[in-house]
N, C-alpha and C positions, 0 to 999 in steps of 0.2 A: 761631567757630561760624557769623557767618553769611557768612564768605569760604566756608565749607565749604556751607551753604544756595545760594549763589551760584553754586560748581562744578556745586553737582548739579541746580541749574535749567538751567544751559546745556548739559551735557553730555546731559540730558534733551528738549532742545528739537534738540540736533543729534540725537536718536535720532526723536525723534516728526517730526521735518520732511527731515531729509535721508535717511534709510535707512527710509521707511517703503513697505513692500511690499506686496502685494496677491497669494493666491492664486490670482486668476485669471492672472498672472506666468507662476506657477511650474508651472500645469498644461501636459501633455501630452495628448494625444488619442493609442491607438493600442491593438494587443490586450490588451499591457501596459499597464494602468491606473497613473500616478503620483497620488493622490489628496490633499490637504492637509487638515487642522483644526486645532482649537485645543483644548488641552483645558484648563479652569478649574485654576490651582495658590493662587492667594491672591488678596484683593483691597487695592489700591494706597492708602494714605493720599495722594491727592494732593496735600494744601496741601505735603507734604513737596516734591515735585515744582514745585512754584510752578506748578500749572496748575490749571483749573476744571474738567476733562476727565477723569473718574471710569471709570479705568483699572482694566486685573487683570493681573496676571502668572498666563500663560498659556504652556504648552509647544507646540511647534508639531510636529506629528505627522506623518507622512509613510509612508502607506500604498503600497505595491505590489501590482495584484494583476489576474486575467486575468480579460478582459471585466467589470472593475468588480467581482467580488464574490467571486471565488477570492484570498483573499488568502494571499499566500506571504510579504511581509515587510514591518515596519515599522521604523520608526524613530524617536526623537525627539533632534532633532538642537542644539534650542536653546531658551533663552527670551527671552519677548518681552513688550510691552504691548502690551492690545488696548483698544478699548471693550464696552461690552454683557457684560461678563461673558465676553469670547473667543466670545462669539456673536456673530462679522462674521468678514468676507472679507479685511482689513485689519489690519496687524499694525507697531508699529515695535519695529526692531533694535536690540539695543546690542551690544559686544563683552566680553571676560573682563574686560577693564577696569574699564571701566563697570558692568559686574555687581557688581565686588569693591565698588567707592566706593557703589554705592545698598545693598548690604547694612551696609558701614561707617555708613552715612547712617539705617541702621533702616528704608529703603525695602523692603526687602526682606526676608524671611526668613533671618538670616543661616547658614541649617544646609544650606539647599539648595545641591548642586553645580550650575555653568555647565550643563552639559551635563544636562538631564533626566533623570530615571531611569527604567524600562522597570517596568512591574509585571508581575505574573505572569496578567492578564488579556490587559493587551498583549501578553506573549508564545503564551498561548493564540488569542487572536480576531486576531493580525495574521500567524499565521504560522501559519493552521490547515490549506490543504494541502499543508503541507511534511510539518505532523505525523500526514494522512490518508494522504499517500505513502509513509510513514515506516512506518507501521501496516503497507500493502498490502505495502511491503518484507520488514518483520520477521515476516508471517504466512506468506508465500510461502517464505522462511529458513526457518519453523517446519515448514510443509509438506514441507520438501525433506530437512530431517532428518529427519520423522515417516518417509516415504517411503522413503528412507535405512538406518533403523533396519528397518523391514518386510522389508525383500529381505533384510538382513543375516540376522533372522531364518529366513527362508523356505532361506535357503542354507546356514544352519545343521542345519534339519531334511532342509533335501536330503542333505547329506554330499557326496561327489567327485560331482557329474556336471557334464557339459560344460555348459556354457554357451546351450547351445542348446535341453538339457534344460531347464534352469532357466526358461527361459524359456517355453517349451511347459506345464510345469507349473503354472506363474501363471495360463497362462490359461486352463487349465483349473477350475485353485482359481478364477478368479471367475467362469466362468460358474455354473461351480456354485451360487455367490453371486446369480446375476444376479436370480433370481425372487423373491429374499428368501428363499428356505427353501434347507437341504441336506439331500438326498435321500442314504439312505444306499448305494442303490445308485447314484447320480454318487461318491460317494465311494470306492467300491470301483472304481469304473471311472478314476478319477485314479490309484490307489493300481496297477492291473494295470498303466495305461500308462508309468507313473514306472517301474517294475520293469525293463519292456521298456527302457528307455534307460538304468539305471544298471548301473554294474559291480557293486555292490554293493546285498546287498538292502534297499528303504527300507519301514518297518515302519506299518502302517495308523498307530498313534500319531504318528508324524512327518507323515506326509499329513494328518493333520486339525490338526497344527502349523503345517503351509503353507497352510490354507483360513482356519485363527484370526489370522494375519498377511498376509492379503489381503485390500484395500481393496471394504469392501461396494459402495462407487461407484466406479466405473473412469472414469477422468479421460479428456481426449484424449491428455495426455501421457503418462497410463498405457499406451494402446494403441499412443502409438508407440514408447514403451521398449521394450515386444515383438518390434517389426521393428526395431529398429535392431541391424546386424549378420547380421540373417538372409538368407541367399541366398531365391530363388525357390519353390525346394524344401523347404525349412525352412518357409515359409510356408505353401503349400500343407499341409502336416504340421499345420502348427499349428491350421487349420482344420479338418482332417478328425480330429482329437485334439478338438476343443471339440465338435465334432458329437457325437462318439461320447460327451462325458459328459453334454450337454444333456441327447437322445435316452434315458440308461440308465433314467430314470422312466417313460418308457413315454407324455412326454409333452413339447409343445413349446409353450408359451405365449408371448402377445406382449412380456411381459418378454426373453424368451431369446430371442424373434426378432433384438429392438431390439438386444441383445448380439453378436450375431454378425453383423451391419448397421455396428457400429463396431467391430465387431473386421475386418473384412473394407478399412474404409474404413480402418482405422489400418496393417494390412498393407499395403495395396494392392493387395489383390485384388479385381478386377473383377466384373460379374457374370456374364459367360461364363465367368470361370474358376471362379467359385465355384458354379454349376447342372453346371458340369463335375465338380466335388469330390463337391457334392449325389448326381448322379447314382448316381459310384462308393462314396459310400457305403451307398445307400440297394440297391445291387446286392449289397453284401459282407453286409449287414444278410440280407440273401433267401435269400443262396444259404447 
């Protein structure tokens, strides 16, 4: 017993004097923050230790994170004895060794593994914008099948038209949308121009199928999924199709201005060519 008191003074004293480190060591400065603590796991019977020095076993924590406060990962990688309760900057090492003989010794809690264990705080507050990026991920995934699912829909109520149709028709279905209300004559005016493009006839109840699965907000990526694939021409089209459903209430408010401002911008229609479109509509409307 006390050749065994005897081991575990010296092999104590080689931990508190040879291997004793300091956090200010271990820091980095840089955008990537490495950050150190300690966090409190027991407090140390020291006579066991043959020292006067009122120690804690303490886990040593090791924070990653950008400009100090984004934290993406942590770690605990060891434990140690500190003073102050692991409140200080100052910490001595021991190895798996030495860990097993102070637990054999009763210094230690003999149930605790070397390696510290993570709690499920830690894994919240040290890895919190991995799990905010995570979010942003799995919402935009969620988005792109909601999105996904809607055209599936809409193309469903179309039946065979080209592709070009289908796309002329969405954007008609949200201007229609764009004021917050649908008008029932915008809705007969989708349902004339849909007619005009399909080979087959599409029935007012499928056009008001394609208006109930079109996005009441039209996104940017919404308005460029409409140009993409369309030649010059197509666009042009597409324009003077959204005009002619705004236009069918007899009325153009800054809702549907603001709609055809990023429908124009998501095409790539300019403003010359879109006072050009204006014009010929506003001719065909007259005559």
């Amino acid at each position: 017993m006390i050749l065994n008191k005897l081991f575990t003074a010296l092999i104590t004293s080689a931990a508190l004097f040879s291997l004793s480190t300091t956090f200010a060591e271990a820091r980095r400065g840089a955008s990537i923050h490495t950050d150190y603590s300690m966090e409190h796991v027991q407090d140390i019977d020291s006579a066991k230790l043959g020292t006067t020095d009122e120690l804690s076993l303490c886990a040593v924590v090791q924070q990653k994170s950008i400009l100090g406060f984004a934290n993406f990962w942590r770690s605990k990688d060891q434990h140690v004895f500190a003073k102050n309760r692991c409140d200080t900057d100052s910490y001595n090492s021991f190895d798996a060794e030495q860990f097993a003989k102070f637990q054999e010794d009763g210094v230690i809690d003999g149930t605790l593994a070397y390696k510290p264990k993570m709690s499920i705080k830690d894994y919240f507050s040290g890895f919190w914008v991995l799990w905010v990026i995570g979010g942003f991920v799995l919402f935009a995934i969620w988005k792109k099948i909601q999105s996904m699912k809607l055209a599936r829909a809409r193309r469903g109520a179309l039946g065979d038209v080209t592709p070009v149709a289908e796309k002329i028709v969405f954007a008609m279905a949200a201007a229609a949308k764009a004021d917050g209300r649908i008008d029932e004559a915008e809705v007969k005016q989708i349902h004339e121009i849909a007619n005009k493009m399909a080979d087959d006839p599409i029935s007012m109840e499928n056009v008001r199928a394609v208006i109930a699965n079109t996005p009441n907000k039209m996104t940017e990526a919404d308005f460029k999924s409409i140009a993409n694939g369309l030649r010059a021409a197509d666009r042009n089209l597409t324009v003077t199709a959204v005009l002619n459903v705004v236009a069918a209430d007899g009325e153009l408010d800054e809702k549907e201005k603001h709609f055809l401002g990023q429908l124009c911008s998501g095409l790539g229609v300019n403003e010359e060519n879109f006072a050009s479109l204006w014009m010929d509509f506003v001719s065909t409307r007259a005559s």
